[in-house]
Backbone as a ProteinNet text record, in pm:
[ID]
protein_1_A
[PRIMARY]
XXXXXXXXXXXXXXXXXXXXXXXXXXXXXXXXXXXXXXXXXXXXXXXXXXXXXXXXXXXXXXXXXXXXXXXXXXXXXXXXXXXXXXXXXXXXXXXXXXXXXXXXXXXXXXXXXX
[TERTIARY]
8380.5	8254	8174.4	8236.4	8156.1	8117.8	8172.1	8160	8053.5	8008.7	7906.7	7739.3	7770.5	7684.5	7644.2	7746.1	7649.9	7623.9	7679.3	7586.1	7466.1	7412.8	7284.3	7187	7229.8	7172.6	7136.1	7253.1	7230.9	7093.4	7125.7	7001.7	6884.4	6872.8	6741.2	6662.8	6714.7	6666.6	6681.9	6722.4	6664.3	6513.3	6546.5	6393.2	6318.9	6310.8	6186.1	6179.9	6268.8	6227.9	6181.6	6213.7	6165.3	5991.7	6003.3	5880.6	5787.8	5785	5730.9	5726	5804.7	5784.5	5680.2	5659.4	5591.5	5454.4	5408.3	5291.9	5244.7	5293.5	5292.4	5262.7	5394.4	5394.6	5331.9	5268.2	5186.6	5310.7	5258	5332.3	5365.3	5378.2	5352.3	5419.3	5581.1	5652.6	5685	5751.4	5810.7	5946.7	5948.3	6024.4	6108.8	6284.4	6382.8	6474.2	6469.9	6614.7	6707.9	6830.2	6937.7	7025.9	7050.3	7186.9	7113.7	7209	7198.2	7343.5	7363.9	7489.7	7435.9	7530	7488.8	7599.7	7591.4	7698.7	7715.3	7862.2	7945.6	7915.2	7801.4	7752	7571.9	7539.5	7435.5	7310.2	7327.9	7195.6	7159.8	7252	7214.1	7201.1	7125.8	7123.1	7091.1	7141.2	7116.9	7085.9	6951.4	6843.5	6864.6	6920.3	6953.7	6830.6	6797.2	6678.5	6660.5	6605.2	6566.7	6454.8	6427.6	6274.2	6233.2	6134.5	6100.9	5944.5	5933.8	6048.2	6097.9	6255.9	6329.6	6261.3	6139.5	6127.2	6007.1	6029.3	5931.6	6019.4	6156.3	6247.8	6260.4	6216.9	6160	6030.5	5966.5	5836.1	5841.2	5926.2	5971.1	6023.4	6091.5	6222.9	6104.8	6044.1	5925.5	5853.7	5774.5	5734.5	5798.3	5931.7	5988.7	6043.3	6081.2	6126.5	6002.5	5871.9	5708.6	5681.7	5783.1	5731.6	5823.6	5978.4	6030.7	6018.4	5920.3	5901.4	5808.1	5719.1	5684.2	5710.9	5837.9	5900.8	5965.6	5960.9	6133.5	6015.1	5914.6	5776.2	5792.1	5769.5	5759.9	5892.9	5984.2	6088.7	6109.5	6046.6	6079.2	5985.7	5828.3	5783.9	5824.6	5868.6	5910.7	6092.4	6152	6290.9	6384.7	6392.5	6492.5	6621.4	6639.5	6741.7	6786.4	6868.7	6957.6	6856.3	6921.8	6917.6	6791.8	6690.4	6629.9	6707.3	6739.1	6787.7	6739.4	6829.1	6742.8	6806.2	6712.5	6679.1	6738.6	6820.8	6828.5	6785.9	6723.4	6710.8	6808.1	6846.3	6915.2	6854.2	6869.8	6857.8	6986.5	6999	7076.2	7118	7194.3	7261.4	7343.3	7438.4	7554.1	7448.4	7355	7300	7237	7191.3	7103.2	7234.1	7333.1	7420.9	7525.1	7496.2	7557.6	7433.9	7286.3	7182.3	7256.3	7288.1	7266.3	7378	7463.3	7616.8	7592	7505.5	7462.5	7402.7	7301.5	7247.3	7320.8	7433.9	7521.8	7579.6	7619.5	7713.4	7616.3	7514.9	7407.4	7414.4	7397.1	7329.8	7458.2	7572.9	7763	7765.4	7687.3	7695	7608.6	7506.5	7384.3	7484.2	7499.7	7594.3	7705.4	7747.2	7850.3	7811	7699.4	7672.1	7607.5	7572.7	7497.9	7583.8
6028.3	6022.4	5898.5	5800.6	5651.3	5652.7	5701.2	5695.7	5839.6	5918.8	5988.5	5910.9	5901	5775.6	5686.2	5633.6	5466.7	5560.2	5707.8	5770.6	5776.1	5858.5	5890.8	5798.5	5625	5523.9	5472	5490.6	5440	5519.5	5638.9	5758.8	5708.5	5718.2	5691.7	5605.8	5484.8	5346.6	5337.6	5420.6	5426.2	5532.4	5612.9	5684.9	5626.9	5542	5478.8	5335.2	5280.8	5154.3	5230.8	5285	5363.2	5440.4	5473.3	5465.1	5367.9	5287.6	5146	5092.8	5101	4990.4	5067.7	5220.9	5329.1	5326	5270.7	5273.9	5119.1	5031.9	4901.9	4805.3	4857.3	4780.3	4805.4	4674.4	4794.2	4846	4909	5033.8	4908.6	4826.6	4761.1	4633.4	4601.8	4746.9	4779.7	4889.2	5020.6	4926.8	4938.9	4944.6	5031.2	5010.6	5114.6	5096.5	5155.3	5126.3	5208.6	5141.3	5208.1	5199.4	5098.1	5080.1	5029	5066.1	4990.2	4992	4794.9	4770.9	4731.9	4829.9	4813.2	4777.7	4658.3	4546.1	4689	4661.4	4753.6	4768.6	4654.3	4615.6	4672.5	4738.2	4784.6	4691.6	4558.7	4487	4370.2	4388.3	4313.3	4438.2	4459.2	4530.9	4422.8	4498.5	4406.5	4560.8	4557.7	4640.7	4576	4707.4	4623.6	4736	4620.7	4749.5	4699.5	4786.8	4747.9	4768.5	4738.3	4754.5	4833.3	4888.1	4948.8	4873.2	4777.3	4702.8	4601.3	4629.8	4477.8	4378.6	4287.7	4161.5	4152.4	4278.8	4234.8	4198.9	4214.6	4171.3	4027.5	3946.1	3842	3838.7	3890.1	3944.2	4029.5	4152.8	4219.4	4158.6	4068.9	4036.9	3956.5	3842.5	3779.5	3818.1	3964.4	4048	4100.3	4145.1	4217.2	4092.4	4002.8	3855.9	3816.8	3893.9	3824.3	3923.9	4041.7	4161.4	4196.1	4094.1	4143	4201.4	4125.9	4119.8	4227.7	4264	4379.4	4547.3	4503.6	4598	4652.6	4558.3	4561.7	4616.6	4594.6	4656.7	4802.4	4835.7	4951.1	5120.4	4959.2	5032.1	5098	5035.3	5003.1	5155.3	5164.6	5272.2	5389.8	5449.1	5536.4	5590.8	5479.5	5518.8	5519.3	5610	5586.8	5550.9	5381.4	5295.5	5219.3	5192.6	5109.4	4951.3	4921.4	4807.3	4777.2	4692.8	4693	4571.8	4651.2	4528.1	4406.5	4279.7	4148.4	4255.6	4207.6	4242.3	4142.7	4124	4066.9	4210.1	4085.7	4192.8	4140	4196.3	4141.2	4238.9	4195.4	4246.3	4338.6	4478.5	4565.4	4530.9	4461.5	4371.3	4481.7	4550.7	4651.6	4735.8	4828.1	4931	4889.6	4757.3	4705.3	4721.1	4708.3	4639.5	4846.8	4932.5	5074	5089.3	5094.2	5119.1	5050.5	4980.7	4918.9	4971.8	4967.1	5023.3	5177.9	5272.6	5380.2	5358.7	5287	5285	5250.7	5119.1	5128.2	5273.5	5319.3	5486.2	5547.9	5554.1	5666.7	5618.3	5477.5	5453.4	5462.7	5436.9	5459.2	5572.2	5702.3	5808.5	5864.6	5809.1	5803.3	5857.7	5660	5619.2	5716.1	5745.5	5882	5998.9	6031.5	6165.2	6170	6033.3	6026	6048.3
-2178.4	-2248.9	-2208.2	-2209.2	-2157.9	-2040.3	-1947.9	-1775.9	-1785.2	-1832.6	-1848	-1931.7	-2029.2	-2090.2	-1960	-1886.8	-1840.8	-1685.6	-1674.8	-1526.8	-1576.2	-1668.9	-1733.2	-1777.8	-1812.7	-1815.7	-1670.3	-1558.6	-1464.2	-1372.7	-1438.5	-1362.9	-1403.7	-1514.8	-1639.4	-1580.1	-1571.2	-1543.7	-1373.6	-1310.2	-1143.3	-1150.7	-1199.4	-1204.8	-1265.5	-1350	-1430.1	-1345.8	-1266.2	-1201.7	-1093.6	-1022	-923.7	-928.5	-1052.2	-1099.9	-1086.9	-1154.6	-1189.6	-1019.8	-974.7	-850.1	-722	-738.7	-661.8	-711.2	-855	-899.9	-893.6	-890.5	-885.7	-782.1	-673.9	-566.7	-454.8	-353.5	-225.5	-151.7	-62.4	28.5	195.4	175.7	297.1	216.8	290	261.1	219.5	226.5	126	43.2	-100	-152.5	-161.8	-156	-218.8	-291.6	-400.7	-491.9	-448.1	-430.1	-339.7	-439.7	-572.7	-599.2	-751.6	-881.7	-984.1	-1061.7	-1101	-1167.7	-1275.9	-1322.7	-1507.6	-1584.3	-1647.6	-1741.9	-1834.2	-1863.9	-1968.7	-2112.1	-2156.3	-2281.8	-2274	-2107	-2137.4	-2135.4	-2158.7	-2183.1	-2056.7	-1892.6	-1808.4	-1702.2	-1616.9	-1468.3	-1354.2	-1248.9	-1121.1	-1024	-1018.6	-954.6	-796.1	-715.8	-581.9	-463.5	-376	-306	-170.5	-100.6	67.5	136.8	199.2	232.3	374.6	424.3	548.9	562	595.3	749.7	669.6	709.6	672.5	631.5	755.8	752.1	580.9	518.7	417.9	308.9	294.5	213.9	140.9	178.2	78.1	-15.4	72.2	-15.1	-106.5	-138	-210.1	-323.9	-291	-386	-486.4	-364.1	-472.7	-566.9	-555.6	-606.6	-771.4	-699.9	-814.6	-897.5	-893.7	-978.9	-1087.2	-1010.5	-1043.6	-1166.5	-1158.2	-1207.3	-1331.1	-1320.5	-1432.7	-1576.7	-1605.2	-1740.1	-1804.8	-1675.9	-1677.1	-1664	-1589.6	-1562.6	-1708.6	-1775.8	-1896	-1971.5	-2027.8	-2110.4	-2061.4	-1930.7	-1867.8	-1874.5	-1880.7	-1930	-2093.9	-2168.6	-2280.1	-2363.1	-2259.4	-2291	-2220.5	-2143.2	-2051.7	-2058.3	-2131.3	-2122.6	-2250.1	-2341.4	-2496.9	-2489.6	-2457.2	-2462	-2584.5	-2634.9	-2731.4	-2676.4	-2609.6	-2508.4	-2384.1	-2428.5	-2332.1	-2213.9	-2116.4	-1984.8	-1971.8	-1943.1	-1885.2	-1743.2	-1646.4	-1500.2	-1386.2	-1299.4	-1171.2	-1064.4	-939.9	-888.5	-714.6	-622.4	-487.2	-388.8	-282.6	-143.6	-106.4	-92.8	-77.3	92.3	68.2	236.9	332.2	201	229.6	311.4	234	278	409	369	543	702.7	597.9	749	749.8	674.9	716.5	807	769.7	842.3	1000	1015.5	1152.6	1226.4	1171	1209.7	1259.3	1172.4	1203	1397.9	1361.8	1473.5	1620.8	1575.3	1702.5	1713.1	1645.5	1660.5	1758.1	1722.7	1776.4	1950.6	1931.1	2065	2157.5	2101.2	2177.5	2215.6	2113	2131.7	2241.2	2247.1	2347.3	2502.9	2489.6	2610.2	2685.6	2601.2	2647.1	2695.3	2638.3	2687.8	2804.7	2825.4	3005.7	3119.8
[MASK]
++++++++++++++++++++++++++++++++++++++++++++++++++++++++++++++++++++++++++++++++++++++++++++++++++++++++++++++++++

């Protein structure tokens, strides 16, 4: 029952940040929420995301740190939670470094077939 509960919180609150950051943020670049960890008590998340192009990934992060508080308002109308979240947000590193790993495969794979 609990591990159903905190999927459906974890869903909830990716579509409504996901929301919020698609109406909010400019497109240049692209924001993505890839990942959300949600404390067992419900009232901390760590909103993890990546960007297209990479090098805008500080700018992003600046952004969304600029935006917390707005976000948690945003949340607050859009999502029927117990708990409104305090917010961290990180640079999705993991997902950056499968992205790249992908790309060596491809290009090994390239290589071979010549």
């Amino acid at each position: 029952m609990e591990f159903d509960k905190h999927q459906k919180v974890r869903s909830v609150l990716t579509e409504v940040i996901a929301s919020y950051i698609r109406e909010e943020a400019n497109h240049n670049p692209l924001i993505t929420v890839t990942n959300l960890i949600i404390s067992s008590d419900y009232k901390h998340i760590k909103v993890l995301f990546t960007t297209i192009p990479d090098t805008g990934e500080g700018q992003a992060l600046i952004f969304l740190m600029r935006k917390g508080s707005e976000l948690r308002d945003y949340i607050k109308k859009h999502a029927r939670l117990k708990y409104i979240p305090h917010i961290d947000f990180a640079i999705d590193y993991g997902e950056r470094h499968r992205q790249h790993i992908d790309e060596l495969v491809q290009d090994i794979e390239k290589g071979t077939q010549e």
